[in-house]
C-alpha positions in Angstrom: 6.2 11.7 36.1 3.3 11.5 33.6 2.3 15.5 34.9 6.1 16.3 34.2 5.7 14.7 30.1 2.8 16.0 29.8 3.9 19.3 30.4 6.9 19.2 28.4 4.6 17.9 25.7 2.5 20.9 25.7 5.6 23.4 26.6 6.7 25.0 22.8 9.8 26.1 24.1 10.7 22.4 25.3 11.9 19.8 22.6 9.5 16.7 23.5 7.0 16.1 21.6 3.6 13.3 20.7 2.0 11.5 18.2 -1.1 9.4 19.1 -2.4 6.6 17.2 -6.3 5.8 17.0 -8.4 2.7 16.3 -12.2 3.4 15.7 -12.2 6.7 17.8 -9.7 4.6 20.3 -6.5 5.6 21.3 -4.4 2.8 21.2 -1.0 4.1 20.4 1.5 7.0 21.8 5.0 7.7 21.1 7.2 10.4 22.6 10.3 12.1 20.2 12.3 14.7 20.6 15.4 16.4 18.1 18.9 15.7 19.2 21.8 17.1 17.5 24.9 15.0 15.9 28.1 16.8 16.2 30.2 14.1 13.8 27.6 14.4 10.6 26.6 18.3 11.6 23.4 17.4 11.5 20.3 16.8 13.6 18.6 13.3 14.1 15.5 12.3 16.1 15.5 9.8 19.0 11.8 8.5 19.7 11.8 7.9 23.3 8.9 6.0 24.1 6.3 3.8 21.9 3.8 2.3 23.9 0.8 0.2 22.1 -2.2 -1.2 23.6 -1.4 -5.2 24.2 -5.0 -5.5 23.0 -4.1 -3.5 19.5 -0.5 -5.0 19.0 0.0 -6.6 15.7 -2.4 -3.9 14.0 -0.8 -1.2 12.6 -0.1 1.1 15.5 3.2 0.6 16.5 4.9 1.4 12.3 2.5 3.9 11.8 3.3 5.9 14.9 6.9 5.2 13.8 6.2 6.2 10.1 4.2 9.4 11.2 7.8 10.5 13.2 10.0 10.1 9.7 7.6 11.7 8.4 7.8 14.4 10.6 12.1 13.9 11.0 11.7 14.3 6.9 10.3 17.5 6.9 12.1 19.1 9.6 15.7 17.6 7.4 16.7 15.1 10.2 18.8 12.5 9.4 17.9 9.7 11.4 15.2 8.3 14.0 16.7 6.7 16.7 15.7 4.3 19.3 16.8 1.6 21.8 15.0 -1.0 23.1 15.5 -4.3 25.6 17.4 -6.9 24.1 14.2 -9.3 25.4 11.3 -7.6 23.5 11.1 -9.4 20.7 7.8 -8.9 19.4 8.9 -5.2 19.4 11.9 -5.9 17.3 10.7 -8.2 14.8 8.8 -4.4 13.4 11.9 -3.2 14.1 14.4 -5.2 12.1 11.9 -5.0 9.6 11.8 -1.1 9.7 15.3 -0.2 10.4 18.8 -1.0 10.9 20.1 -2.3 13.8 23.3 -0.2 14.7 26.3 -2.3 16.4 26.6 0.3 19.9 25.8 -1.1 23.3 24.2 1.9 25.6 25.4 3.0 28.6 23.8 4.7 31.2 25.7 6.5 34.0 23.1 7.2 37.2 23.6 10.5 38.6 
C-alpha cells in the first residue's frame, strides 16, 4: 500500500498529491489530496484524503496548517472546495475541524466492490 501512494505521489500524470509538515527539522505531519470534479457547480473541488499528525505534535499547529497549505494550493489552482470526511468518533480531529469548516449535512456511503 504505502509503495502504491507513494508512487502515485511521485507519478505527474496521476492526480494524488503531498504536503508534509515539519517541526524543528521533524516531520510531524502529511496529508494526501487529490482534484475531483463537480458536475452540478461545473467546477472542480479538492477532497484531502488523508491527514495524519504525529500523536506527540497534535495540538501544535500541524494538522490547520497542512490543511491551510491545501486551500492555499485549491486557491490557486480555482477549486471551489476542500473536502474531507472523517469518523464520527474523532473528536479531537473535529474540534479543528468545526472550527475550520462547515460541516455538510450528507452521510457517506461506500459500496465494496
Amino acid at each position: 500500500m504505502r509503495a502504491t501512494v507513494w508512487g502515485w505521489i511521485h507519478d505527474p500524470a496521476y492526480q494524488t498529491s503531498a504536503l508534509v509538515a515539519e517541526e524543528g527539522g521533524r516531520l510531524v505531519g502529511l496529508a494526501h489530496y487529490r482534484p475531483f470534479a463537480r458536475p452540478l457547480s461545473a467546477s472542480t473541488g479538492g477532497f484531502l484524503d488523508d491527514l495524519f499528525v504525529d500523536p506527540a505534535a497534535r495540538g501544535g499547529g500541524a494538522a490547520e496548517a497542512l490543511i491551510g497549505a491545501i486551500a492555499e494550493e485549491g486557491r490557486a489552482k480555482g477549486w471551489t472546495v476542500i473536502r474531507w470526511i472523517t469518523a464520527e468518533d474523532n473528536y479531537r480531529a473535529r474540534a479543528l475541524y468545526d472550527r475550520l469548516a462547515e460541516k455538510t449535512r450528507w452521510a457517506t456511503y461506500d459500496l465494496k466492490l
